[in-house]
C-alpha positions in Angstrom: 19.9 8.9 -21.6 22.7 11.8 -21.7 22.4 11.4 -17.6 22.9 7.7 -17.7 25.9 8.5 -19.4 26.8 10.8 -16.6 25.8 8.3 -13.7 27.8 5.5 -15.1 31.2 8.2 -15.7 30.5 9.4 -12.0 31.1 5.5 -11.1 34.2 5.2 -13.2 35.6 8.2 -11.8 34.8 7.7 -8.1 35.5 4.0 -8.3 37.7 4.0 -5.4 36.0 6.1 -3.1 32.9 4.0 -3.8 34.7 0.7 -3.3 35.2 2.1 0.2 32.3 0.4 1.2 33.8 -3.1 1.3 34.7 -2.2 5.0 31.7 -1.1 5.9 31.1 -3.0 9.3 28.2 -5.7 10.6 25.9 -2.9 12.4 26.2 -0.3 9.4 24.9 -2.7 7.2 22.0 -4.3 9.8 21.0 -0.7 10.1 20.7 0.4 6.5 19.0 -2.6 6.0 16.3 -2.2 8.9 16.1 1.4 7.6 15.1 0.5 4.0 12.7 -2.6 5.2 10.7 0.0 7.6 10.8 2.5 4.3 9.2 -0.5 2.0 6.5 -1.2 4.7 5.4 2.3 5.6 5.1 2.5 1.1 3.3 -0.4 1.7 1.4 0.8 4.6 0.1 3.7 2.5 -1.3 1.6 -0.5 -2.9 -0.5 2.2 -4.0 2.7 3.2 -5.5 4.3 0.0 -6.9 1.0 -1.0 -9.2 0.7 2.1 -9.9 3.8 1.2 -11.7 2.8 -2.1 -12.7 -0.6 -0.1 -10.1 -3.1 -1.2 -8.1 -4.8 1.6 -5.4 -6.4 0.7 -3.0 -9.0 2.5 0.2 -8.5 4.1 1.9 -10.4 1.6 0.3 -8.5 -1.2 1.2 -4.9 0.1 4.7 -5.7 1.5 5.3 -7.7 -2.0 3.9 -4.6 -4.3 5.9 -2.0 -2.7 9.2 -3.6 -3.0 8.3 -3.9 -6.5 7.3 -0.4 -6.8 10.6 0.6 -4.9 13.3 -2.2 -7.3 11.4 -0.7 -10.8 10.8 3.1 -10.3 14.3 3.0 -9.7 15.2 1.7 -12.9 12.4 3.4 -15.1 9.9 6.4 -14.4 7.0 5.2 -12.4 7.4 1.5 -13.5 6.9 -0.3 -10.6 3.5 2.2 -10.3 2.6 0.6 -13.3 3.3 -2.8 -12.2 1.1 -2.3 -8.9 -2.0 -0.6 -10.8 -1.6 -3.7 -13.1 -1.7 -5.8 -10.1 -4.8 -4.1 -8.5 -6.3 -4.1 -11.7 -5.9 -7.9 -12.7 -6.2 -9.5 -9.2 -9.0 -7.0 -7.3 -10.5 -5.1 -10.3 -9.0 -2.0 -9.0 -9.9 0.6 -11.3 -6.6 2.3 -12.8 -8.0 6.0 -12.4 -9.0 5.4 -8.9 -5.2 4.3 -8.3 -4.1 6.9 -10.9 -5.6 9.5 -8.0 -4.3 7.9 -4.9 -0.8 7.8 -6.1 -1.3 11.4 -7.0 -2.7 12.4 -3.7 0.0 10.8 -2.0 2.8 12.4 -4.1 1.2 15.7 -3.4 1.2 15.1 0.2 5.0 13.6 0.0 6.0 16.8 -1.5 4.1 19.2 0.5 6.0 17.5 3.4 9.6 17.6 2.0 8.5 21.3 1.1 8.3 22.1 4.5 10.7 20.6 5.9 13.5 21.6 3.6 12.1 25.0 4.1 12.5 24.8 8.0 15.8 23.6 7.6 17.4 25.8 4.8 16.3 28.9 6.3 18.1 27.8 10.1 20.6 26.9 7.8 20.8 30.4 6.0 20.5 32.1 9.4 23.2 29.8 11.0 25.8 28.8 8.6 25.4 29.5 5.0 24.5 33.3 4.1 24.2 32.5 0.2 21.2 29.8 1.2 18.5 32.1 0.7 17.9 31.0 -3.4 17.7 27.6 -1.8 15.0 28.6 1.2 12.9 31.2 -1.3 12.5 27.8 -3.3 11.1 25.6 -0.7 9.0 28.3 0.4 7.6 28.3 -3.0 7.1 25.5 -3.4 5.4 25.1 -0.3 3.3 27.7 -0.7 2.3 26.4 -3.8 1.5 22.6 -2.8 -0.7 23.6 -0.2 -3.0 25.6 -2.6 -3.2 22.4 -4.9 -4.3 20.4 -2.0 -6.8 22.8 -0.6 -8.0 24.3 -3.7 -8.1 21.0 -5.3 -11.0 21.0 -7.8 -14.0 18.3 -8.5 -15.3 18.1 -12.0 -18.5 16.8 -13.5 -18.7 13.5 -15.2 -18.0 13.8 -18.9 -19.0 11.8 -22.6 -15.4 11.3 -23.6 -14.0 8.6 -22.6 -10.4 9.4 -22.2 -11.5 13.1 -20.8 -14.0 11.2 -18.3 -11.3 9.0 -17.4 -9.0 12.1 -16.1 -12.0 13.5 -14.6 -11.8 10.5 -12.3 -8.7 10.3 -11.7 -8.9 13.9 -10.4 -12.0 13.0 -8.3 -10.4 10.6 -6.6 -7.5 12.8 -5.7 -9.8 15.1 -4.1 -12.0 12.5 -2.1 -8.4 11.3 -0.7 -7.4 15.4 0.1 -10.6 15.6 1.6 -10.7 12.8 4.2 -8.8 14.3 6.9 -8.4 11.3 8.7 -6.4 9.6 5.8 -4.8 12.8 4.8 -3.4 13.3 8.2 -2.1 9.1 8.2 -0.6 9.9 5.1 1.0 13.0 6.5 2.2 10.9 9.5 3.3 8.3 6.9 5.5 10.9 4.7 7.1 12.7 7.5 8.6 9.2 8.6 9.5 8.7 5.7 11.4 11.3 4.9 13.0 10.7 8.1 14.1 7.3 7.8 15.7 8.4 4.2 17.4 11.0 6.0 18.7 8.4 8.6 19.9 6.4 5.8 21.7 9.1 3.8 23.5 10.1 7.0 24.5 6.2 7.8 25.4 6.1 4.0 28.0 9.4 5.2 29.9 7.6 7.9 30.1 4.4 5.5 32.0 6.3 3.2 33.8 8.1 6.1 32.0 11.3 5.0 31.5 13.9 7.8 27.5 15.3 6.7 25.9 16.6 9.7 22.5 15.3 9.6 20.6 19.0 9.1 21.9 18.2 5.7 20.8 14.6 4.9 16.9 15.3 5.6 17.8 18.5 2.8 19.9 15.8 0.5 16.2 13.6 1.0 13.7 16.7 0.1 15.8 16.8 -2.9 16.1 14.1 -4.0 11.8 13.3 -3.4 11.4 16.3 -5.6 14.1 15.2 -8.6 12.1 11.8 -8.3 9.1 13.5 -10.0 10.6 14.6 -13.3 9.6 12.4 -15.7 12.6 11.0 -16.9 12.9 7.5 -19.2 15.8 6.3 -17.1 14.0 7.5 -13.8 16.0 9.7 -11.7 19.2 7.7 -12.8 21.6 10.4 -12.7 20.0 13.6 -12.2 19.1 12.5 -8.5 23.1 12.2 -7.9 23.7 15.8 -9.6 20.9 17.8 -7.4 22.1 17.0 -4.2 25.5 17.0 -5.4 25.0 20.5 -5.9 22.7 21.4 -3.0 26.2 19.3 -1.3 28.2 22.5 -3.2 26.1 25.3 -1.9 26.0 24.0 1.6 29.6 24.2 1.6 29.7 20.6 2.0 31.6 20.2 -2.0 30.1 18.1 -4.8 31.6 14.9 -4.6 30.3 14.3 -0.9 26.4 14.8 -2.2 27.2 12.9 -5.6 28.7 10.0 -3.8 26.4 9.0 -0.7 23.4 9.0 -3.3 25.1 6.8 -5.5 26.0 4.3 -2.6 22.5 5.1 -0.7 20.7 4.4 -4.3 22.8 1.0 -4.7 22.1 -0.2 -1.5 18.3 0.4 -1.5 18.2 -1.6 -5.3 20.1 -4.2 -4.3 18.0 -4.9 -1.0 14.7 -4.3 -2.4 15.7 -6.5 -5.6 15.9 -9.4 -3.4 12.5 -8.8 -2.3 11.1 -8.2 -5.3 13.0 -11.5 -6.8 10.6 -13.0 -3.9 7.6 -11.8 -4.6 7.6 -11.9 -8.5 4.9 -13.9 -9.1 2.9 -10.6 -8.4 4.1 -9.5 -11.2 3.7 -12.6 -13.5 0.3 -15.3 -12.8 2.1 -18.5 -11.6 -0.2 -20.3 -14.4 -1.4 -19.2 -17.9 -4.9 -18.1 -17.1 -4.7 -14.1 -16.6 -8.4 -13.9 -15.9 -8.8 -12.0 -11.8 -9.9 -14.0 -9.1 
């Protein structure tokens, strides 16, 4: 909660470089707008995806819906809107929870590997180019990296076990390495990821000239990698804070200075709640049976 604190003083204090964005003009906000509504349907895309996989096909509606949900809550709480979709599934299709439990960790796995190696492409041209003292920042990513890809190609299969909640993670695990294993849905997840990452990294950099911010774009898709990665530590609040302090600092290093990193997240991360609230204010009754009866269908 200390970095909620933190958050909420960083948008006293920059109160009037934030409310800069009252002049932001008609086709800055059309195209943050289309940028975050093709980044809720390619998340949508890839549940769609990963629940073929496992033989559930779900509608439009119902993927669209569950991935601006998952979007509006994870922002607010860690993995809540994960929750809410694996309760959806579950409910509504029978969808076992440690077959989603795997796909989401699959595709997290492949997420990162991808931000891995594209923030170690672009930190070391970075180091070579512009900023000498990058090379803490590239030996990172190229750790990281390194160590990603032997998860996913060393990742292990176990035998079926007698306890419950130990058989549980062993499926959970399986399913994680059937998904690794297909290479035709690994590599659509790959393609999925990488355009993800570089629509965020579009978004970040419209977020820049909003706020009159002069961020060359090398630096957004390094702000994005960073942010991906902070999104993973399991925090109560979610990355509420701590996302606006990491690529603050990355901002720092880069030679860029704090308060540019720390303020395009906070707009970029109030844009994308706001937008994907409405959508999720839409599509609530996934989240809550229009009538009494809870039973699936």
């Amino acid at each position: 909660m200390t970095l909620l604190g933190i958050f909420i003083f960083f948008l006293v204090r920059y109160r009037e470089q934030i409310v800069t964005v009252r002049d932001i003009s008609i086709g800055q906000f059309s195209l943050i707008f289309l940028l975050i509504l093709c980044s809720v349907t390619l998340n949508g895309s890839k549940l769609n995806q990963l629940t073929r996989f496992f033989s559930l096909n779900l509608t439009a509606r119902e993927w669209f819906g569950l991935s601006s949900i998952t979007t509006t809550l994870n922002s607010i709480f860690f993995k809540a809107g994960s929750l809410a979709t694996s309760n959806y599934l579950k409910r509504k299709h029978d969808f076992p929870y440690m077959s989603f439990l795997g796909s989401l960790g699959a595709d997290q796995l492949i997420l990162f590997f991808m931000s891995g190696m594209v923030g170690c492409v672009i930190s070391f041209y970075v180091m070579t180019k512009t900023v000498k003292d990058f090379q803490y920042v590239a030996l990172a990513y190229l750790f990281l990296t390194l160590l990603l890809f032997l998860a996913a190609k060393f990742a292990p299969r176990f035998q079926k076990q007698n306890h419950k909640m130990l058989d549980a993670l062993v499926r959970a695990v399986n399913a994680l390495n059937r998904i690794l294993k297909d290479r035709t849905l690994f590599f659509t997840l790959c393609a999925h990821n990488i355009a993800l990452i570089l629509l965020t990294s579009l978004r970040i950099f419209v977020a820049c000239k909003v706020l009159q911010l002069e961020v060359p774009l090398i630096y957004c898709f390094l702000f994005t990698t960073v942010m991906i990665f902070v999104s993973a530590i399991p925090l109560l609040q979610s990355d509420i804070g701590s996302r606006e302090i990491a690529v603050g600092l990355l901002s720092e290093l880069a030679g860029i200075g704090f308060n540019a990193g720390l303020l395009v997240t906070i707009v970029d991360r109030v844009f994308v709640f706001l937008l994907t609230l409405l959508s999720t204010l839409y599509f609530k009754n996934l989240l809550v049976p229009s009538h009494p009866s809870l039973e699936k269908t």
